[in-house]
Each structure stands twice: as C-alpha cells, then as structure tokens.
HTML snippet that shows the backbone in 3Dmol.js (N, CA, C, O; Angstrom):
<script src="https://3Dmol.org/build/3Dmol-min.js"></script>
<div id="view" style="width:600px;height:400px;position:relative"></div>
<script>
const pdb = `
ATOM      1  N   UNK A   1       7.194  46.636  76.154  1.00  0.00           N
ATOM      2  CA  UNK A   1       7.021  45.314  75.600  1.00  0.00           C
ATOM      3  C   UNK A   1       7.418  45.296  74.129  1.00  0.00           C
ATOM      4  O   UNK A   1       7.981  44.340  73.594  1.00  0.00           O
ATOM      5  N   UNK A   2       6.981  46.755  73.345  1.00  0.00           N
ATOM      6  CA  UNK A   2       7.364  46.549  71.221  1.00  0.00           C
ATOM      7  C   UNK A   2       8.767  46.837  71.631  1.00  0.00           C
ATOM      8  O   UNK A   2       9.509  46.729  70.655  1.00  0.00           O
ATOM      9  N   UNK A   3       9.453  47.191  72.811  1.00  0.00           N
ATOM     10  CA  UNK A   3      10.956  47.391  72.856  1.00  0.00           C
ATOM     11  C   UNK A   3      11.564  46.267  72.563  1.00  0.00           C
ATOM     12  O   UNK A   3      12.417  46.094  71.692  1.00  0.00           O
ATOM     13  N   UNK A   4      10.946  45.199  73.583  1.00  0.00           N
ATOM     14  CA  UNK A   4      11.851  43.475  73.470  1.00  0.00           C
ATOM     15  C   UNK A   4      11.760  42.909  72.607  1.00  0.00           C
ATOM     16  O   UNK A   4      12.512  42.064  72.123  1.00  0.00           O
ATOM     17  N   UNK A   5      10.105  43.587  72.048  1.00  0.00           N
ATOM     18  CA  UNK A   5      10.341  42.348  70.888  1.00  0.00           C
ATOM     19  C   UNK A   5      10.886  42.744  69.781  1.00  0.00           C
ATOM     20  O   UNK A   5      11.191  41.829  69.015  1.00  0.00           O
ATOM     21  N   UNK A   6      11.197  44.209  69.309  1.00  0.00           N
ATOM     22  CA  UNK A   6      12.001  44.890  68.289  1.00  0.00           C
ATOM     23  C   UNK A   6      13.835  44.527  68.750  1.00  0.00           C
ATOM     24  O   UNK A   6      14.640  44.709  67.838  1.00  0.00           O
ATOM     25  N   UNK A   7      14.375  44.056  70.074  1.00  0.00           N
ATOM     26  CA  UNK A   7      15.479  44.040  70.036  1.00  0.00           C
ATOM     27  C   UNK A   7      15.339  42.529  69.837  1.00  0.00           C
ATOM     28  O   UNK A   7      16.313  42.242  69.142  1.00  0.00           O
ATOM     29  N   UNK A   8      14.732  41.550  70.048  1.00  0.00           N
ATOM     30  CA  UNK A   8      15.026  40.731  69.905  1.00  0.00           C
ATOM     31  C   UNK A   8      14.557  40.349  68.663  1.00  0.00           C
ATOM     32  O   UNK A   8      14.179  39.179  68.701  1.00  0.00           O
ATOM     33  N   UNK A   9      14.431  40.848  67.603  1.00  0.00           N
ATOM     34  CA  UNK A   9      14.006  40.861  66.383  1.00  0.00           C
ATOM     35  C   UNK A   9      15.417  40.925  65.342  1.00  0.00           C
ATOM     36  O   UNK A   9      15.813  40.194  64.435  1.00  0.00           O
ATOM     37  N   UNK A  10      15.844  41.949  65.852  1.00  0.00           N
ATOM     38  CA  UNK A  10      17.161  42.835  65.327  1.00  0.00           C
ATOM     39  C   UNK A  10      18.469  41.775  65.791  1.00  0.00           C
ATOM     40  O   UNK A  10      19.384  41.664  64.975  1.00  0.00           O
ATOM     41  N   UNK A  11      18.583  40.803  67.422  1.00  0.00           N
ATOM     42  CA  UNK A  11      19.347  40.187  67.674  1.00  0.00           C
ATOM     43  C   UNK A  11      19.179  38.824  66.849  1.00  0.00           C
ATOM     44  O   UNK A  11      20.169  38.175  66.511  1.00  0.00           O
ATOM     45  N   UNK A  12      17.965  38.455  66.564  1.00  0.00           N
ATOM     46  CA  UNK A  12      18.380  37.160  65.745  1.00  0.00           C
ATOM     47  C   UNK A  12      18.719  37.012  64.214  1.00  0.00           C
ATOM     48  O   UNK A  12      19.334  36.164  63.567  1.00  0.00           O
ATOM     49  N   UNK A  13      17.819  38.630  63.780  1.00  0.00           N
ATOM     50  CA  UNK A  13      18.479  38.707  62.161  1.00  0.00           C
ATOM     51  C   UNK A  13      19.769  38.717  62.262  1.00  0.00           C
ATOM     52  O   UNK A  13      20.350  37.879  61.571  1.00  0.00           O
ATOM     53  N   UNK A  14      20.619  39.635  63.128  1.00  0.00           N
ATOM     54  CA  UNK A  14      21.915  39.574  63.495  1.00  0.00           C
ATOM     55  C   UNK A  14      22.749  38.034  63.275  1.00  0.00           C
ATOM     56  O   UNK A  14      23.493  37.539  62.427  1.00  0.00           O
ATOM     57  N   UNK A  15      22.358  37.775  64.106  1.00  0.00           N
ATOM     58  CA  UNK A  15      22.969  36.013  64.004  1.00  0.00           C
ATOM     59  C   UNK A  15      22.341  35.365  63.165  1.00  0.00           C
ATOM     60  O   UNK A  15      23.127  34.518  62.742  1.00  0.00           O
ATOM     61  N   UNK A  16      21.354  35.260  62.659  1.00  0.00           N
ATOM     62  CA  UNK A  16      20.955  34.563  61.310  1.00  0.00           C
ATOM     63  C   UNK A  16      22.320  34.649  60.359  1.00  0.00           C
ATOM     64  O   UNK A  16      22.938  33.633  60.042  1.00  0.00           O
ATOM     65  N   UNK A  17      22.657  35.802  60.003  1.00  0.00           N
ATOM     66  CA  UNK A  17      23.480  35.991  58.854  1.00  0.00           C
ATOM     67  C   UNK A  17      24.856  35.246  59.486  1.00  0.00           C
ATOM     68  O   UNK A  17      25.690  35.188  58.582  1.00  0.00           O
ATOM     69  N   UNK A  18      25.297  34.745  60.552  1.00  0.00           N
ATOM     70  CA  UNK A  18      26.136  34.632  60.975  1.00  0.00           C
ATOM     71  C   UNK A  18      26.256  32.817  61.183  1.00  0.00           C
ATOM     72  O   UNK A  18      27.238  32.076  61.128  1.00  0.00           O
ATOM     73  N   UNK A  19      24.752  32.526  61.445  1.00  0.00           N
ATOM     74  CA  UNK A  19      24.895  31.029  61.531  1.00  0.00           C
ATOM     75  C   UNK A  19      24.597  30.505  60.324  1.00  0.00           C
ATOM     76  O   UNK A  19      24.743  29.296  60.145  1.00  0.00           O
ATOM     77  N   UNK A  20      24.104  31.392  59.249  1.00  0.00           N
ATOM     78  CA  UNK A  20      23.970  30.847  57.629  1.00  0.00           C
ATOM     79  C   UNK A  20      24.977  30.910  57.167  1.00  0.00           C
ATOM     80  O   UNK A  20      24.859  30.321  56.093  1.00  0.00           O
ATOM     81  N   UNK A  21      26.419  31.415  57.311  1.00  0.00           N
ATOM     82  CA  UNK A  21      27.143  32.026  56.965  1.00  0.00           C
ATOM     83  C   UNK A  21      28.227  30.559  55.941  1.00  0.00           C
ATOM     84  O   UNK A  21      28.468  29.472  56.467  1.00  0.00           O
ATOM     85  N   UNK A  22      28.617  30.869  54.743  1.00  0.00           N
ATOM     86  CA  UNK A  22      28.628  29.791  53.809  1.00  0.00           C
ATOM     87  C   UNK A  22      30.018  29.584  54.522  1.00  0.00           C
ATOM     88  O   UNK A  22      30.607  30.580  54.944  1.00  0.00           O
ATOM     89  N   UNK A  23      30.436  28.619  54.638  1.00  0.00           N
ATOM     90  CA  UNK A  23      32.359  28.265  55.549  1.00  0.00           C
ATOM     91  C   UNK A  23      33.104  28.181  54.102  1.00  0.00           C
ATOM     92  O   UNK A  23      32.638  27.664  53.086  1.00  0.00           O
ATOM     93  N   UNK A  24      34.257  28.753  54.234  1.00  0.00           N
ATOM     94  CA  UNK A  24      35.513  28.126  52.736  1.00  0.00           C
ATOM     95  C   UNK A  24      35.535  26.593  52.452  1.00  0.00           C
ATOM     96  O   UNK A  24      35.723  26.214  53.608  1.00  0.00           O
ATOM     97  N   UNK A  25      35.493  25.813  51.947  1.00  0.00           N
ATOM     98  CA  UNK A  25      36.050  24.463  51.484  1.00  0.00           C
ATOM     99  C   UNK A  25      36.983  24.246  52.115  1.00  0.00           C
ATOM    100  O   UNK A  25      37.799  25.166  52.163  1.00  0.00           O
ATOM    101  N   UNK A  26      37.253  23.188  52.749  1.00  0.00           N
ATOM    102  CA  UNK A  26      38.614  23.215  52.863  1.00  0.00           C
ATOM    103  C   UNK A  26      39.550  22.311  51.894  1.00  0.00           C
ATOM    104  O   UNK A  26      38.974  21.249  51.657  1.00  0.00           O
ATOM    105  N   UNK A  27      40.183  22.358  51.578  1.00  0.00           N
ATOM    106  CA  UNK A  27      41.161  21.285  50.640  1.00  0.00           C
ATOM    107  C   UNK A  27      41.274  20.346  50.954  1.00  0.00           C
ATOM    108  O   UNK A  27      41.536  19.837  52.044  1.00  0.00           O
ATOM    109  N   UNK A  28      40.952  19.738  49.336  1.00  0.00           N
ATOM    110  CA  UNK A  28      40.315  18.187  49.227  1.00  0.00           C
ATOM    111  C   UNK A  28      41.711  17.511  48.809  1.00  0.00           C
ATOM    112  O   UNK A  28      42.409  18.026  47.936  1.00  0.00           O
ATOM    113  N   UNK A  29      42.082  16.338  49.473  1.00  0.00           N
ATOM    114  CA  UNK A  29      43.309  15.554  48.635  1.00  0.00           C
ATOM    115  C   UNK A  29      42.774  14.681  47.991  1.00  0.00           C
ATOM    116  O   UNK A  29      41.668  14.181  48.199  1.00  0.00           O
ATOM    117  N   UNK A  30      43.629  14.405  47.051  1.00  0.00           N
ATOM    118  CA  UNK A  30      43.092  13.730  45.840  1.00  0.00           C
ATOM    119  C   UNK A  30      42.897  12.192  46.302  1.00  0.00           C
ATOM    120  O   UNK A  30      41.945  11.416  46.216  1.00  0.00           O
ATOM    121  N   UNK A  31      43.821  12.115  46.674  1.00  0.00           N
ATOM    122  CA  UNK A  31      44.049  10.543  47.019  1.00  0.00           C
ATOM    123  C   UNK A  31      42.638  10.099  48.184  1.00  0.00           C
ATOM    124  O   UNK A  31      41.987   9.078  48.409  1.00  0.00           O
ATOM    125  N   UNK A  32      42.650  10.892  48.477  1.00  0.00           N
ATOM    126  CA  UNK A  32      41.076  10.680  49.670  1.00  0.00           C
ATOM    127  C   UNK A  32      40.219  10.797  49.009  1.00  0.00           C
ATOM    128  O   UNK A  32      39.374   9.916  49.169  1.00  0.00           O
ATOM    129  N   UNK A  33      39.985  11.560  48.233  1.00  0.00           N
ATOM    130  CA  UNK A  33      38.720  12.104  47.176  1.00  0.00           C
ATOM    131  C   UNK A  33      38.310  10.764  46.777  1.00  0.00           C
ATOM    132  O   UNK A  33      37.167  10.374  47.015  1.00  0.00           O
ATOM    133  N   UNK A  34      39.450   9.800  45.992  1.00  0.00           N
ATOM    134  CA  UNK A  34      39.353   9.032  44.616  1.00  0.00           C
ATOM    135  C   UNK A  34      38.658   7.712  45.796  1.00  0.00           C
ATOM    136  O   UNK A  34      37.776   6.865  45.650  1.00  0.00           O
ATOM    137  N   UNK A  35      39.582   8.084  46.969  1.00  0.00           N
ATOM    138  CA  UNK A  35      39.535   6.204  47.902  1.00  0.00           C
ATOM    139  C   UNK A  35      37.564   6.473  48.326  1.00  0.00           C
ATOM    140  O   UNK A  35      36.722   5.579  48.243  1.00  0.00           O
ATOM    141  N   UNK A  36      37.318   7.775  48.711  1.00  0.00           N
ATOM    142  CA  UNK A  36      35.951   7.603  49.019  1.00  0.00           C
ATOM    143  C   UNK A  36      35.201   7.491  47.960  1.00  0.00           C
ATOM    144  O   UNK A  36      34.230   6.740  47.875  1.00  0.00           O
ATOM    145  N   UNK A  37      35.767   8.511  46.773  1.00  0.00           N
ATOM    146  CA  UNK A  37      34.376   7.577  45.483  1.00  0.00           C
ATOM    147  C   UNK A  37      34.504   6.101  44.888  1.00  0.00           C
ATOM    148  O   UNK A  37      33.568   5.475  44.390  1.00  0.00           O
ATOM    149  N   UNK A  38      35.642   5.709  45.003  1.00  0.00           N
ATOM    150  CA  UNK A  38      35.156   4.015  45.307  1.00  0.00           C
ATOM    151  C   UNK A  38      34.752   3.501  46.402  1.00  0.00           C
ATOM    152  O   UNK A  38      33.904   2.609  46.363  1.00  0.00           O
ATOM    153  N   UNK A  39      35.248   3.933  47.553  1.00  0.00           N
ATOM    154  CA  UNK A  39      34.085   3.354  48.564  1.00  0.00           C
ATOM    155  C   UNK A  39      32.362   3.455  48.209  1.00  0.00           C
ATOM    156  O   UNK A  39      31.479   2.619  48.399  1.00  0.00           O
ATOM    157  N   UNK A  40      32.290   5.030  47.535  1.00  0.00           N
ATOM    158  CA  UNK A  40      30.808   5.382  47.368  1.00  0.00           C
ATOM    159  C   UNK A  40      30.258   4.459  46.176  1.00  0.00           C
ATOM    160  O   UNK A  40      29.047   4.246  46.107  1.00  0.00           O
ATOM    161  N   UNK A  41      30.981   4.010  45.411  1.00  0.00           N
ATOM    162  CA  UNK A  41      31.118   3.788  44.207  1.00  0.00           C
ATOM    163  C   UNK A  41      29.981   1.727  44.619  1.00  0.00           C
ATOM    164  O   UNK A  41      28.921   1.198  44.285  1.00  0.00           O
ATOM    165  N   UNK A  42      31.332   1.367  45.575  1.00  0.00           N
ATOM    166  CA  UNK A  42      31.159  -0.042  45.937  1.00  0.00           C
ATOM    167  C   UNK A  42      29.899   0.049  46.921  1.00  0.00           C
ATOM    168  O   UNK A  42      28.920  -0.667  46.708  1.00  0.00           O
ATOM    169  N   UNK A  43      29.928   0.731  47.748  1.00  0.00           N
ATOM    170  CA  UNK A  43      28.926   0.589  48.027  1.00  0.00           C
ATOM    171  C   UNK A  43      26.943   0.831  47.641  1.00  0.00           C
ATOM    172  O   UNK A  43      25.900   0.439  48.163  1.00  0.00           O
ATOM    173  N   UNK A  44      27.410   1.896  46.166  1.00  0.00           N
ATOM    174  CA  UNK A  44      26.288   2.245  45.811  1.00  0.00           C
ATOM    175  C   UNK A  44      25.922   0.461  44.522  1.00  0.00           C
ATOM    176  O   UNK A  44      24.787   0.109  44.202  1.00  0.00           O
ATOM    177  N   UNK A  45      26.823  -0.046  44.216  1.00  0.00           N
ATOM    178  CA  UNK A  45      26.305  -1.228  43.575  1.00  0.00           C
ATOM    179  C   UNK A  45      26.204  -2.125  44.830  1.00  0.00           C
ATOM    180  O   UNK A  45      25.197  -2.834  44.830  1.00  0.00           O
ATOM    181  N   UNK A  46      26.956  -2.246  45.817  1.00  0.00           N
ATOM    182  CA  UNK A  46      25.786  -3.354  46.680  1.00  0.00           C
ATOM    183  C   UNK A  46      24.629  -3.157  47.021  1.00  0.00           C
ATOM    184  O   UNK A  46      23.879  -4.129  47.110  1.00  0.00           O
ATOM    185  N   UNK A  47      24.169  -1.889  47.299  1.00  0.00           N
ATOM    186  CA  UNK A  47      22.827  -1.187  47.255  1.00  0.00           C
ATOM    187  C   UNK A  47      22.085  -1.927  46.431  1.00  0.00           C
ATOM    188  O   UNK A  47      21.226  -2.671  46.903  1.00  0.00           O
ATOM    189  N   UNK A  48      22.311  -1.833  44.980  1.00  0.00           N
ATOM    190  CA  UNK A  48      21.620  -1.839  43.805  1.00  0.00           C
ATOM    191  C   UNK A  48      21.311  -3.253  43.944  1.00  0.00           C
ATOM    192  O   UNK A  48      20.194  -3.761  44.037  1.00  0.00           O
ATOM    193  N   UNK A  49      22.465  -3.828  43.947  1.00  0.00           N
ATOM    194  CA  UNK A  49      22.264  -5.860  44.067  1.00  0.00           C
ATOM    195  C   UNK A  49      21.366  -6.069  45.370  1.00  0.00           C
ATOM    196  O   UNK A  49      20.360  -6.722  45.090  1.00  0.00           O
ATOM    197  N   UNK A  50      21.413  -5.835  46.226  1.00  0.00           N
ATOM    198  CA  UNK A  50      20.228  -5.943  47.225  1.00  0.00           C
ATOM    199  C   UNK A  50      19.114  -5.433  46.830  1.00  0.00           C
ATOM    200  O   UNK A  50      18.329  -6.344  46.568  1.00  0.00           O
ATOM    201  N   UNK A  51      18.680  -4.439  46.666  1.00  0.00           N
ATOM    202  CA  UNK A  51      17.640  -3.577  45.981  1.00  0.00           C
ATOM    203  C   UNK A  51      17.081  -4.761  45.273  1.00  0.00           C
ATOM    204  O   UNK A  51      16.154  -5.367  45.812  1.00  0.00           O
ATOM    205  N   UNK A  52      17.579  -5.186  44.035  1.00  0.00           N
ATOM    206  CA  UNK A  52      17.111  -6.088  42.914  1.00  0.00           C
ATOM    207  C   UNK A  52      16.789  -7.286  43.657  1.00  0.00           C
ATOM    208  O   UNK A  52      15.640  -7.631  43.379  1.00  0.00           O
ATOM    209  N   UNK A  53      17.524  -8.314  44.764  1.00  0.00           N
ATOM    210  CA  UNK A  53      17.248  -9.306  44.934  1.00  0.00           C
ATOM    211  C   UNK A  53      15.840  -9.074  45.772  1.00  0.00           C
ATOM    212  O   UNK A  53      14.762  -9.635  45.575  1.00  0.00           O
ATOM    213  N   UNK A  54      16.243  -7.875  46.967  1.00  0.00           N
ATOM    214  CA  UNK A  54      14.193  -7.511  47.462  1.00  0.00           C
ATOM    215  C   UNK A  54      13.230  -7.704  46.973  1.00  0.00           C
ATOM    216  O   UNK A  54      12.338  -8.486  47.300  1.00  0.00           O
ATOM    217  N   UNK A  55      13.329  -6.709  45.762  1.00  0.00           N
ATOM    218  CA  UNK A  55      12.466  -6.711  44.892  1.00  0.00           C
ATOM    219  C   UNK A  55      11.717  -7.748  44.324  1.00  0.00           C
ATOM    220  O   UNK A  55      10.490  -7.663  44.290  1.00  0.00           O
ATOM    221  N   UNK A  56      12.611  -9.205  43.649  1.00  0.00           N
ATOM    222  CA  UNK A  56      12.988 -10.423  43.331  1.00  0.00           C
ATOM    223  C   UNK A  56      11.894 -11.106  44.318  1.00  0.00           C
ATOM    224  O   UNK A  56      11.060 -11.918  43.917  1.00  0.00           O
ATOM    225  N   UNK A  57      11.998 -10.719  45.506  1.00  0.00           N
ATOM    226  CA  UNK A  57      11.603 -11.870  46.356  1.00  0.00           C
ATOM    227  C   UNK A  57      10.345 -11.196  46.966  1.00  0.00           C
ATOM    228  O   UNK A  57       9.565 -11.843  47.666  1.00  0.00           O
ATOM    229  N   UNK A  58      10.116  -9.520  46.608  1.00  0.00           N
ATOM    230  CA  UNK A  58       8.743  -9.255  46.654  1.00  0.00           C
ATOM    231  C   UNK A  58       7.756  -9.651  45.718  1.00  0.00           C
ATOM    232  O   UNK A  58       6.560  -9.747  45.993  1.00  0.00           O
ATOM    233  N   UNK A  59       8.322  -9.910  44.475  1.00  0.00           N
ATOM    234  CA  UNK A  59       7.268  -9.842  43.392  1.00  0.00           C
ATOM    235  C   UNK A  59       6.836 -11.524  43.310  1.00  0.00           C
ATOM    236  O   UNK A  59       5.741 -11.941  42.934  1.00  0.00           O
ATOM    237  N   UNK A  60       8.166 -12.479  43.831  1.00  0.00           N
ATOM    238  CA  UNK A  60       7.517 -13.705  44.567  1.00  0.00           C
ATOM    239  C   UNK A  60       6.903 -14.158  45.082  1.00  0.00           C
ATOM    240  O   UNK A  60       6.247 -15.128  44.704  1.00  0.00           O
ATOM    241  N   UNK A  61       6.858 -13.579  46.287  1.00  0.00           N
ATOM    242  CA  UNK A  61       5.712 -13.563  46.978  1.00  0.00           C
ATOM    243  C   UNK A  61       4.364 -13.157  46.814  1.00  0.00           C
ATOM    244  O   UNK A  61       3.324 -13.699  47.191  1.00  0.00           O
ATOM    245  N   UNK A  62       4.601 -11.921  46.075  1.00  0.00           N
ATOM    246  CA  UNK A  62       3.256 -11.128  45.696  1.00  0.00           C
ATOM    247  C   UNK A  62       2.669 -12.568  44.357  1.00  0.00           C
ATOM    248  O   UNK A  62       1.922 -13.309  44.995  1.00  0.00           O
ATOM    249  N   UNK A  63       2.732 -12.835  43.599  1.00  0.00           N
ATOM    250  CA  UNK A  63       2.840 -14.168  42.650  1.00  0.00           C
ATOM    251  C   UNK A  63       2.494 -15.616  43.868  1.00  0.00           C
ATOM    252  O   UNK A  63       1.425 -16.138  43.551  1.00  0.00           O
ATOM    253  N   UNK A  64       2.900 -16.049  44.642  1.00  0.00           N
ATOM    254  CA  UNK A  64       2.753 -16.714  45.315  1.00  0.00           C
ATOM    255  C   UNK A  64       1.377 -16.644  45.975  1.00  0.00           C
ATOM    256  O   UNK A  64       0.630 -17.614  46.103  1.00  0.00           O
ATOM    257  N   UNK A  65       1.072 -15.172  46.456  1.00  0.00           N
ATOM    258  CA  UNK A  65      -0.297 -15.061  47.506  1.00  0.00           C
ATOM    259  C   UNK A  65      -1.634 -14.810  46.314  1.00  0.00           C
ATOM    260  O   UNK A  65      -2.817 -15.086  46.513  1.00  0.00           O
ATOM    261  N   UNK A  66      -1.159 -14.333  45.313  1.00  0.00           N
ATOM    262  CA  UNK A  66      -2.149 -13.775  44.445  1.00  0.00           C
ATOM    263  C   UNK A  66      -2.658 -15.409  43.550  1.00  0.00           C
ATOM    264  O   UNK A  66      -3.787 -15.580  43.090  1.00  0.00           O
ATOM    265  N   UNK A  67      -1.617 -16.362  43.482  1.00  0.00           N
ATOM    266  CA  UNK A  67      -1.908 -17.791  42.437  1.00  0.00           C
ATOM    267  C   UNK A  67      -1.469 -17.509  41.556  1.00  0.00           C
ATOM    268  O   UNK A  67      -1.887 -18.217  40.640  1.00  0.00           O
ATOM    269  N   UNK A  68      -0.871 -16.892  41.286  1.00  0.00           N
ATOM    270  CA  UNK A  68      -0.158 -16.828  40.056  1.00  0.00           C
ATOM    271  C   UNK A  68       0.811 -18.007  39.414  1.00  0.00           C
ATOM    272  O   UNK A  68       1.915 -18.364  39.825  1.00  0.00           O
ATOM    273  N   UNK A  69       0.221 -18.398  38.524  1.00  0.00           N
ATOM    274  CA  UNK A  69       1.347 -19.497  37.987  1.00  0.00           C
ATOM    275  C   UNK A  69       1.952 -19.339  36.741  1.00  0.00           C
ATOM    276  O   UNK A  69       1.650 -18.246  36.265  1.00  0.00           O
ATOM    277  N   UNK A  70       2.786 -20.085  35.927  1.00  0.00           N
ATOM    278  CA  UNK A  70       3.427 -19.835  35.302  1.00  0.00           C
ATOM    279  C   UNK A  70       5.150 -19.084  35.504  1.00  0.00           C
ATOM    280  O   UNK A  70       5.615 -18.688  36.572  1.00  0.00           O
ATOM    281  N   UNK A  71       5.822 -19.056  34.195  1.00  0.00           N
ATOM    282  CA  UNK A  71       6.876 -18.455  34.163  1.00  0.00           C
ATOM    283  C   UNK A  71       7.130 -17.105  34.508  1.00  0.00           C
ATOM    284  O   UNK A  71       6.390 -16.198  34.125  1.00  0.00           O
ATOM    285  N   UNK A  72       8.594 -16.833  35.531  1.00  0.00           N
ATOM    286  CA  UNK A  72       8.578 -14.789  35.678  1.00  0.00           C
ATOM    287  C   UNK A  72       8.772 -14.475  34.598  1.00  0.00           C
ATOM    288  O   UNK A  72       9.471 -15.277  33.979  1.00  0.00           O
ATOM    289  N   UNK A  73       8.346 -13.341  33.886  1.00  0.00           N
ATOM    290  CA  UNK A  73       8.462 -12.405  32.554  1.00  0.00           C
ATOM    291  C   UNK A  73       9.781 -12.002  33.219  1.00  0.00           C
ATOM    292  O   UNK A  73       9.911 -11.826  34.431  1.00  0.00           O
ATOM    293  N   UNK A  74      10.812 -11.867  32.237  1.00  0.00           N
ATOM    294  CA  UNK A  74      12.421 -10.996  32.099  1.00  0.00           C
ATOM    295  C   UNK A  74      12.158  -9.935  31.921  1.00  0.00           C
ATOM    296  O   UNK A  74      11.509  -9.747  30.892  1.00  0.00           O
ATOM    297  N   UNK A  75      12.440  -8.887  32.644  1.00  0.00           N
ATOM    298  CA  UNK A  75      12.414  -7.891  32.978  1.00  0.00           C
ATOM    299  C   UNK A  75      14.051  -7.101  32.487  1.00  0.00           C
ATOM    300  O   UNK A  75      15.143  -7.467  32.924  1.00  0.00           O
ATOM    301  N   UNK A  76      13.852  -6.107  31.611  1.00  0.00           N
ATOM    302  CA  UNK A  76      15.473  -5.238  31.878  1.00  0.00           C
ATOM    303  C   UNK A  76      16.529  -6.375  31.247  1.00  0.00           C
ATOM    304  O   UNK A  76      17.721  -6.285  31.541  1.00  0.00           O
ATOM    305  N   UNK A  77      16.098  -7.352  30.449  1.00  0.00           N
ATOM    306  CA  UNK A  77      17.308  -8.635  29.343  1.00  0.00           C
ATOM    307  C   UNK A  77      18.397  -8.959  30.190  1.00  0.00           C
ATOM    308  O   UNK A  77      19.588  -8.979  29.878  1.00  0.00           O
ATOM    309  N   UNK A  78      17.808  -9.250  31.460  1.00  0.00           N
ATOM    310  CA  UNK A  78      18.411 -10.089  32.928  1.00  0.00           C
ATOM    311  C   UNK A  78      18.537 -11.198  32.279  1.00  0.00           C
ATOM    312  O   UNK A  78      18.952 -12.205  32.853  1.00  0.00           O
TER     313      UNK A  78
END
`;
const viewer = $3Dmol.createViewer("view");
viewer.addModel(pdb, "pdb");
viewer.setStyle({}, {cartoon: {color: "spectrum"}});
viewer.zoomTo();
viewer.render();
</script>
C-alpha cells in the first residue's frame, strides 16, 4: 500500500513540473497589439461612463428613500 502511494507521489510531482511549465510568448504584431489596446482602451471608458451613471442613480435613490431633500453636492468638479 506505502508502494502506491510513494509512486503515485513521485508520478504527479513528475507532471506537476510539466503542467506548470512557463510556454515561450509567442510573437506579438504590432498592429494587433495597438487595435486591441484601443479596443481595451474604449471599452474600459464605457465601463467607467456606466459605472458613474449607476452610481448616479444609486445615490438617487438612496436620497429619494432616505427624504432627503435639497441640492446633489458635486462630487470630483463634474
């Protein structure tokens, strides 16, 4: 029985090193590089503009249920 479990001890360190194993890069073209960081680019400010309008319409509401009256305080020289 300490036989199986010593070989099968020894078989997965084995392949550990083999499925951790870091791969080469492969080569990046530029022209793809640049088109996905503006994609990442555009899409990380629509993020942001949604983000803000959520927010916008949480703190509304939260103001709305709580009675809050009066003017929103400017936040960030919006």
């Amino acid at each position: 029985m300490n036989f199986r479990i010593l070989l099968m001890s020894v078989a997965m360190a084995a392949t550990a090193g083999v499925v951790w194993a870091k791969l080469p890069a492969a080569p990046a073209d530029p022209a793809k590089a640049a088109e996905a960081k503006a994609k990442a680019d555009e899409a990380a400010k629509k993020d942001a503009d949604l983000l803000g309008k959520y927010q916008d319409k949480a703190a509304a509401n939260y103001r709305k249920n709580k009675g809050i009256k009066g003017p929103v305080p400017k936040v960030g020289g919006k």
